[in-house]
N, C-alpha and C positions, 0 to 999 in steps of 0.2 A: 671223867664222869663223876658227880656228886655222887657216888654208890660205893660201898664197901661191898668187898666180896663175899660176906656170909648173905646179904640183902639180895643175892644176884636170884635166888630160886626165889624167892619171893617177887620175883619180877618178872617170873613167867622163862628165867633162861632156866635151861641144861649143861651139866658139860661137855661140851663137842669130843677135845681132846689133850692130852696134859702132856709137853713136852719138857722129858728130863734134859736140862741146862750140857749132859755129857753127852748128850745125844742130837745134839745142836745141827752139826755137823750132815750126817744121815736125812733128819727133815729139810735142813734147804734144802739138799739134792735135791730129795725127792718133788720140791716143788718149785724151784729155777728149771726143771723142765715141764710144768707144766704153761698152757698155753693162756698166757694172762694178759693183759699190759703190762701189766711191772715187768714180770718177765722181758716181753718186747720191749720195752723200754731199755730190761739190763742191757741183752746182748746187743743191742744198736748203739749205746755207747759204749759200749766194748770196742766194737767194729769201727764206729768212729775215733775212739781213742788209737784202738791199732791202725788205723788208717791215717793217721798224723804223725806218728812214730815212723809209722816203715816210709811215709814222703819226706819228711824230714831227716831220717837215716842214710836213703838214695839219693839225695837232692843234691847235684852236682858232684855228684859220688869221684869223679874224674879229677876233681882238682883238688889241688896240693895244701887248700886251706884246713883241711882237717884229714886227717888218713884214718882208715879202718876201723884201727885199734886205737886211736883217740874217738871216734864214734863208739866203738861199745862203749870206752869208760864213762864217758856222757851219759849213754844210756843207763850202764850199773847205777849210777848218782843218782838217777832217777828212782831206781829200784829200792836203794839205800834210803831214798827222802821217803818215801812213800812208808815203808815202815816206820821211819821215827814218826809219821803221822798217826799211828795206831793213838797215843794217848791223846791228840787232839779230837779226832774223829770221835770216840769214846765220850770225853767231855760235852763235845758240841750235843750227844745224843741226852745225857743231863742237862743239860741245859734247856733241850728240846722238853724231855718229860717235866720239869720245873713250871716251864711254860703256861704248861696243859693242868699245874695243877699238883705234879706228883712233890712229896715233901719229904720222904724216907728213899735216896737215889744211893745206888754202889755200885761197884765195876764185879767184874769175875772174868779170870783168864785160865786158859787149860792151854800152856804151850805144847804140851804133847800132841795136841788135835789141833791145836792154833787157834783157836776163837778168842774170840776176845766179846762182854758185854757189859751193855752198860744195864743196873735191873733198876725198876723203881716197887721197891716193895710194899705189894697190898692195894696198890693203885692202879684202879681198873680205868680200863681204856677203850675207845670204841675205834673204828676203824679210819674214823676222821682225823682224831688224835694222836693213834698207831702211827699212820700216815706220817702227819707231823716229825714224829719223833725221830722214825724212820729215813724218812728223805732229807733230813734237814744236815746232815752232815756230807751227804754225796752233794748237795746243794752249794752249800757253804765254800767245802773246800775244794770243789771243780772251779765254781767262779773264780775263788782266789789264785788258782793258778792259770786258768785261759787269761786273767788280768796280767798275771805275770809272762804271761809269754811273751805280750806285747814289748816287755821293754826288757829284754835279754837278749843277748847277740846271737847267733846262728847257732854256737856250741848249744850253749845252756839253754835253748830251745828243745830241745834235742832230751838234754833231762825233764824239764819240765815235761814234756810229752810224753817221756817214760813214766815219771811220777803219775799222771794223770792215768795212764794205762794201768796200771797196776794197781793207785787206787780203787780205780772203778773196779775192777777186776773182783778188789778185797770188798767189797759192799755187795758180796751174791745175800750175806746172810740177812743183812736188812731189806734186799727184793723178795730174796726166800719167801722172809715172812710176810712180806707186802702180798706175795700173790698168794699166802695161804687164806688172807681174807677175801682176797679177790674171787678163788676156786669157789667160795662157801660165799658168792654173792647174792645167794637166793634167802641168804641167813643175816640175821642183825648178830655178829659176831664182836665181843667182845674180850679182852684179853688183860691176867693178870699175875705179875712176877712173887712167888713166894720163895724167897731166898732164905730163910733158914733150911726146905726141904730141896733148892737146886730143881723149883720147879716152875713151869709159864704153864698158866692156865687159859684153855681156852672155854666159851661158854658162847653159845647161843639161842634165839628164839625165834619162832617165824616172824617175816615184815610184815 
């Protein structure tokens, strides 16, 4: 959005609610369960992702082309790629906000609680744009490996469907916050990273 954050009360918003950066963790929760489409959307590619893993894990489970314990190590690999994805997933989300506008972008990570974000600070965002920024890395890097399945043998199928499971998995925090605009759809909600104080702001005004 063409608006700085001090111009935001001047434009008829409020602040809804300011979520500290260490406390990341705590609000997805609380709203990956609530009942949104994003939400629907997470856990159905959840389910579908675990539901290509566990067919391609059983799938001829009898024969002698792969055993057990060569299927889990498939699967770890998966587990393994999906993490070294953290820094690409990240980027792609600057890239996303660049997109839309944003010009001052930087990462922050708390491995103690595990998160990882990408901020763009002082650039306010609407929920069209959030959107954007948000989906554009679960987008990006699913495509890129249902492409890839196509042309890997039966093992490495088998990783890739791990990888896919796990990343989707790791993308609650970006549904998180998709469905906290969603909850607050009766609200023009807008949203902005102020990374010296490790805080997202939220703001809104009636439609």
């Amino acid at each position: 959005m063409d608006i700085r954050p001090e111009e935001l009360t001047q434009k008829g918003y409020t602040l809804l609610d300011q979520l500290g950066h260490k406390d990341l963790v705590p609000f997805v929760r609380t709203y990956i369960n609530k009942k949104t489409k994003y939400t629907a959307l997470y856990y159905v590619s959840n389910l579908l992702a675990f539901g290509l893993t566990g067919y391609l894990f059983f799938k001829k489970i009898d024969t002698s082309a792969i055993d057990i314990g060569g299927r889990f190590s498939h699967f770890s690999y998966g587990l393994a790629i999906a993490f070294l994805l953290v820094p690409l997933h990240e980027y792609i989300h600057v890239l996303a906000y660049k997109s839309q506008g944003a010009k001052d972008t930087s990462y922050d990570a708390n491995l103690k609680k595990f998160y990882f974000m990408a901020l763009a600070d002082k650039f306010v965002a609407n929920k069209k744009e959030f959107e954007i920024v948000a989906l554009a890395p679960f987008i990006v890097i699913t495509a890129i490996l249902i492409l890839i399945l196509f042309v890997v043998n039966s093992s490495w199928m088998l990783t890739i469907a791990g990888t896919i499971l796990t990343h989707t998995a790791m993308c609650s925090g970006d549904f998180g916050l998709l469905s906290y605009f969603q909850f607050h759809h009766d609200k023009d909600v807008v949203t902005y990273d102020d990374k010296h104080n490790g805080v997202t702001y939220f703001y809104a005004r009636p439609k």
